[in-house]
C-alpha positions in Angstrom: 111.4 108.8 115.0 111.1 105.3 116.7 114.4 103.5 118.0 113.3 100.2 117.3 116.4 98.8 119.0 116.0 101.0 121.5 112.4 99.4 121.9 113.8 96.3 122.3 117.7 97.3 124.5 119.8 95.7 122.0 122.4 97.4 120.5 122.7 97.8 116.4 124.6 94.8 115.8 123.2 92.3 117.7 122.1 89.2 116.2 118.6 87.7 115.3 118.7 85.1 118.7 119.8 88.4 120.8 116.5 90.2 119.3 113.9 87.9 119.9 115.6 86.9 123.5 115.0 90.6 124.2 111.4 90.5 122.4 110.0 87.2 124.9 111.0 88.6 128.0 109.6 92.3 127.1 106.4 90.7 125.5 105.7 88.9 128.4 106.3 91.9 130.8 103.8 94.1 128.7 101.0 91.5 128.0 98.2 93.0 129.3 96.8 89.5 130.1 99.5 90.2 132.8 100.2 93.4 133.1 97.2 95.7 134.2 99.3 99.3 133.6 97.1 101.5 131.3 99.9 101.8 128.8 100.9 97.8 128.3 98.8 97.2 126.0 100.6 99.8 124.0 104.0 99.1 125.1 103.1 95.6 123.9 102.3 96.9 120.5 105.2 99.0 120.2 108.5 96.1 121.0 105.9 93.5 119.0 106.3 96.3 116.1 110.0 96.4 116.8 110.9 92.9 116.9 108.8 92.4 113.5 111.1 94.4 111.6 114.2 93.9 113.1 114.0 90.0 112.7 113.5 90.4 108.8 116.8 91.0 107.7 115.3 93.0 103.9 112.9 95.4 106.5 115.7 95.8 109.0 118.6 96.9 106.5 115.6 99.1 105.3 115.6 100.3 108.4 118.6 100.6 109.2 119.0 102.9 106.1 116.3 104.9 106.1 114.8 104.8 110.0 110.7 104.2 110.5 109.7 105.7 107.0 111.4 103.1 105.0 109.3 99.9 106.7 106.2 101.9 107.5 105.5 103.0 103.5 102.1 104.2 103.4 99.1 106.6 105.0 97.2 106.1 107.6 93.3 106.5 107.0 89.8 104.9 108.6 90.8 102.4 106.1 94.0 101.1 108.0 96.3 102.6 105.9 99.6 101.2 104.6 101.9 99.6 106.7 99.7 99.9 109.9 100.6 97.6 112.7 97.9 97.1 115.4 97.3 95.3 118.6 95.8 92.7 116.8 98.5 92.1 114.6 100.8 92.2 117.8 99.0 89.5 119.3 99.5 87.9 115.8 103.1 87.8 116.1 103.4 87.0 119.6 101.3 83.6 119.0 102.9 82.7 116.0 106.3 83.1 117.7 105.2 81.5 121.0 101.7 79.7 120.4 103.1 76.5 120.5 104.6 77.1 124.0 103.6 74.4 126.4 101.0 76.2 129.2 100.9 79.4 127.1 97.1 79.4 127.0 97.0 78.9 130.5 99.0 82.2 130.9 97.1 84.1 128.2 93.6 84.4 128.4 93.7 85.9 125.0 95.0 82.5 123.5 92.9 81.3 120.6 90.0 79.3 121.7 89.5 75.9 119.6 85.2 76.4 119.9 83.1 79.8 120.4 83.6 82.7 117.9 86.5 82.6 115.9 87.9 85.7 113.7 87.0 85.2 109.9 89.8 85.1 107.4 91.5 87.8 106.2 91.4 88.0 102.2 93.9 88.9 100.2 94.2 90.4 97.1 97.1 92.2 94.4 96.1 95.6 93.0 98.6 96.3 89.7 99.1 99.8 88.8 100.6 102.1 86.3 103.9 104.5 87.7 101.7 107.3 86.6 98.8 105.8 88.9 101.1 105.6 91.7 102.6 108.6 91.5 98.8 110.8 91.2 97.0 108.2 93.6 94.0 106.5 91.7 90.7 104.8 93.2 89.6 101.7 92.1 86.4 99.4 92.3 87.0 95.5 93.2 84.4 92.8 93.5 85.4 90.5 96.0 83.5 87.1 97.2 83.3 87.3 101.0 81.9 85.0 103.4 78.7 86.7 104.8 76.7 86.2 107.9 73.9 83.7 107.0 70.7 85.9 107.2 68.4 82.4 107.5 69.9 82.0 110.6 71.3 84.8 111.7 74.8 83.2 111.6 73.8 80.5 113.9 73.9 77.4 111.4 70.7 75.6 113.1 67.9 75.9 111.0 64.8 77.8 112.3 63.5 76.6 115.8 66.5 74.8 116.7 69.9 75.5 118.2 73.1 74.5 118.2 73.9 71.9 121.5 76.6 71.7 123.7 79.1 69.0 122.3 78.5 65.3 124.2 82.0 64.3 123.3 84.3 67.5 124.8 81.5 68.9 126.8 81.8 72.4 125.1 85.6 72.6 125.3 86.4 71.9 121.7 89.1 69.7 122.1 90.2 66.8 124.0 92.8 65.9 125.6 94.8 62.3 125.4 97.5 61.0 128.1 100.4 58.6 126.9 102.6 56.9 129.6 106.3 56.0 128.5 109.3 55.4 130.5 109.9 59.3 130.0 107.1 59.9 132.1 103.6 61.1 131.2 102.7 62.5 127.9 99.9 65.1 127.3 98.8 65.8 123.8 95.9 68.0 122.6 93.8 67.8 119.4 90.5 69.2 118.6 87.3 67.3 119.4 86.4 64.6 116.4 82.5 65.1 117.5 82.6 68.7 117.0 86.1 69.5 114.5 86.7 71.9 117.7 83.8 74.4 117.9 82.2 73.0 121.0 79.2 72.7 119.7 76.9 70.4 117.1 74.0 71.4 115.1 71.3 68.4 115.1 69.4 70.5 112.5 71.7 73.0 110.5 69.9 75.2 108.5 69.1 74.5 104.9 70.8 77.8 103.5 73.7 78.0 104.5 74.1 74.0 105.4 75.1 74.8 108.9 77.8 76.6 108.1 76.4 79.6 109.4 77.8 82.1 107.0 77.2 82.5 102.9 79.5 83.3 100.1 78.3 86.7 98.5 80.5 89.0 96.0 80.4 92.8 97.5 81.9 95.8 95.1 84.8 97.8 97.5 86.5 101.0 96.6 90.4 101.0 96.9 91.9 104.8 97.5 95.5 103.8 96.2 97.7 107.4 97.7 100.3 108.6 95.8 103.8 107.5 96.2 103.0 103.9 96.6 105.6 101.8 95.7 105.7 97.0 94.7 104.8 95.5 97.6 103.1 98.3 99.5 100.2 97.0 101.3 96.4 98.2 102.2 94.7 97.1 105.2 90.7 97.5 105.1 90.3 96.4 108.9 87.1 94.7 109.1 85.7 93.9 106.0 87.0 90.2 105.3 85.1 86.9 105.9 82.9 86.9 108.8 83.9 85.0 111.7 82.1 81.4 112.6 80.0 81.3 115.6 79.4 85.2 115.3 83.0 86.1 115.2 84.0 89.4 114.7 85.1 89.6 110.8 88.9 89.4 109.1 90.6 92.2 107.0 91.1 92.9 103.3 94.8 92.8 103.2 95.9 94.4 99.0 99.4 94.2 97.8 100.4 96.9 95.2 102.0 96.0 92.3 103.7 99.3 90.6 104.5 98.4 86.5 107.4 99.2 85.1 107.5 102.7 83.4 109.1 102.5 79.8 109.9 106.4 80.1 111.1 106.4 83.9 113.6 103.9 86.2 112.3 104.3 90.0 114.8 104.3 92.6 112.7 105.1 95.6 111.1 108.2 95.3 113.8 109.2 92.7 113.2 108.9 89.0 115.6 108.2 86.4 115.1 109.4 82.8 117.6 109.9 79.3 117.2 112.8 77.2 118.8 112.3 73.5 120.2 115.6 72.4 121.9 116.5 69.3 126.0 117.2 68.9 125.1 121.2 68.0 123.0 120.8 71.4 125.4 119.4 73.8 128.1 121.7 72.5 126.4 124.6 72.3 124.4 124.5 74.9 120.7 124.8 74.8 116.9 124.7 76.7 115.1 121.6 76.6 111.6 120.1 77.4 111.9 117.2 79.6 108.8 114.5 80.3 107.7 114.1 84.1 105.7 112.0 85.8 102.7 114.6 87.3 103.6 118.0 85.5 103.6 117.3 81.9 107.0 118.9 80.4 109.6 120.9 82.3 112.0 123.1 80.4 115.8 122.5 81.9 118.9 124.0 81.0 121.7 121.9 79.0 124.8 123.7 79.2 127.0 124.1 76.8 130.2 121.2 76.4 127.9 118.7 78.5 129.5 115.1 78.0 127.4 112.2 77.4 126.2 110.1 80.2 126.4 113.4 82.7 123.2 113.7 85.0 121.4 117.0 85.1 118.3 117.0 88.6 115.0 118.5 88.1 114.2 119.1 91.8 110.8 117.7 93.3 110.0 115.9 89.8 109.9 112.4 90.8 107.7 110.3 93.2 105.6 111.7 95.8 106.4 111.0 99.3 104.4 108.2 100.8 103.2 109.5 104.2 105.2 112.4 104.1 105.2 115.9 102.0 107.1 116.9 98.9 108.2 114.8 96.0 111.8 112.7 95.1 113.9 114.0 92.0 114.2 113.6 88.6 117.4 112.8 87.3 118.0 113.4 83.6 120.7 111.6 82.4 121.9 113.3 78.7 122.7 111.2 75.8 124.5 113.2 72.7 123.0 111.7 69.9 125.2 110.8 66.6 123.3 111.3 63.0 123.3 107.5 61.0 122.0 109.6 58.2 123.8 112.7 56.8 122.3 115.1 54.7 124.3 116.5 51.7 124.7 120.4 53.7 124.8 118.5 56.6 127.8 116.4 55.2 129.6 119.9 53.9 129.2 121.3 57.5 130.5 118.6 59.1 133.5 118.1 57.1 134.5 121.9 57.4 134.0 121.2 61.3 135.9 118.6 61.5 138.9 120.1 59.4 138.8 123.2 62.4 137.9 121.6 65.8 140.0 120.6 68.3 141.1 116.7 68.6 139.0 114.6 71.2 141.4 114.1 74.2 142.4 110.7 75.7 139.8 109.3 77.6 140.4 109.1 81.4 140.1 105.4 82.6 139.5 106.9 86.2 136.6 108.7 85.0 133.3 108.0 87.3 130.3 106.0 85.8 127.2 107.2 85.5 125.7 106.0 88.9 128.2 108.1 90.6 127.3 110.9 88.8 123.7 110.3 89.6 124.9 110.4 93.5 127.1 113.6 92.6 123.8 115.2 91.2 121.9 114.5 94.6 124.1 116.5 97.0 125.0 118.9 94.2 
């Protein structure tokens, strides 16, 4: 499993300044803009990964609790999988933390260019399903709108004969650059080029399709593989297959957050399920066998033995959620509720009364006596 502080040298409790201190200076030492080792590129991945969780204080107590598995929920797959975390989504981070750096594109050659290609958008999208769908997996068909290369001219945006010409008023550089002089000294501010709204370039004839925009709005069908075990807020990754980039850039990704309902019949606490089973006085005193709902298997007959209180928690083992990633299936917990009659029939009545002349008196109750959460944790390591 991956020490993500360990990634990073910082110890467990340092604070959020301490993290990304330790993220800059590592970041910088493994960018392979200036690091030609085989592995930085990697190792650049790997503390960008790090620092991303551990400066989210939800995905680092996560962490913190349940190590690599609880922030990196999901399968991996040609798709992208849930949860996968990719150079280009270090190279995200790293410019959103550190874009705005003064000279940082003169370091980086990777920086964003303002003209050329330019990656297309990413689209995003929120997939609701049923508990029972995310606990069997389930496949779904979406129609999206994407933005589509412009097949009139081939993505260019110059209509046919004609090309797009180098901007008079940056020269091709896409922006432009503007010096202020105060008594502070000299000022150097840079905005993207008002001739050319930063691509470089301007189209004296664009291209009666797609109006020089070089790319068209279509609506594509795309099959979703939801895998089992998904939980809210899971994500799916389809690298590739957003909007297509301007200029001929390389396209964006289909980025769809899960939504699990609610389950009437089940409470979800990670890969454990809760559930209540009503059983009747005669039941929970003399003890009896029971069919209990699940989530995958239909019904499972467990034991109630005999003098069980109500409120106590009885564990079907490897009932409850699958796994995410990993093999094998959460708990269910059953929690037993005895079940008082409203309505008494007349035998019913005579039976009672002659019990209730012969039984023993209820004892006191114990005001130390655990609740019912506890006894869900006693039924874990039972």
């Amino acid at each position: 499993m991956a020490d993500y502080y360990a990634r990073l040298g910082v110890t467990r409790d340092a604070d959020v300044s301490e993290i990304k201190k330790a993220y800059r200076s590592l970041a910088m030492s493994y960018h392979p803009d200036r690091n030609d080792s085989p592995d930085a590129e990697e190792k650049f991945r790997e503390v960008t990964e790090a620092y991303e969780v551990l400066r989210d204080p939800e995905q680092r107590s996560m962490y913190d609790r349940f190590g690599e598995a609880g922030v990196k929920r999901g399968a991996g797959g040609a798709s992208g999988g849930f949860g996968g975390f990719d150079f280009g989504d270090a190279f995200e981070v790293f410019m959103r933390e550190f874009g705005g750096m003064s000279g940082l594109g003169d370091l980086f050659g990777r920086g964003r260019p303002s003209h050329g290609p330019r990656r297309g958008g990413d689209l995003k999208m929120r997939m609701t399903v049923s508990l029972e769908e995310a606990a069997r997996g389930v496949k779904r068909s979406v129609r999206v709108k994407v933005l589509d290369p412009c097949e009139a001219c081939d993505g260019s945006g110059a209509a046919a004969g004609t090309r797009a010409e180098r901007c008079s008023t940056c020269g091709g550089a896409g922006q432009v650059r503007q010096v202020q002089r105060s008594m502070l000294g000299q000022f150097v501010s840079v905005r993207p080029c008002p001739g050319c709204g930063g691509a470089g370039e301007t189209i004296a004839s664009p291209c009666d399709t797609c109006s020089g925009e070089g790319r068209r709005r279509v609506e594509r069908m795309i099959e979703l593989e939801i895998p089992a075990g998904v939980s809210t807020d899971d994500y799916l990754k389809l690298s590739g297959r957003g909007n297509a980039g301007a200029s001929g850039g390389p396209r964006g990704d289909i980025l769809v957050l899960v939504e699990v309902e609610p389950d009437p019949r089940f409470e979800r606490h990670g890969d454990d399920l809760v559930s209540n089973l009503a059983v009747t006085v005669s039941q929970a005193a003399l003890g009896d066998e029971v069919d209990v709902e699940t989530i995958i298997d239909g019904t499972a007959r467990m034991k109630v033995h005999a003098g069980i209180q109500s409120g106590q928690a009885l564990r079907l083992r490897g009932k409850g959620m699958p796994r995410l990633r990993e093999t094998g299936r959460g708990d269910q917990i059953v929690r037993v509720l005895v079940w008082t009659p409203t309505k008494l029939s007349k035998e019913e009545t005579e039976l009672f009364e002659r019990l209730r002349d012969v039984e023993s008196p209820a004892p006191v109750p114990d005001v130390d006596e655990v609740g019912f959460w506890e006894r869900v944790k006693r039924a874990f390591t039972a």
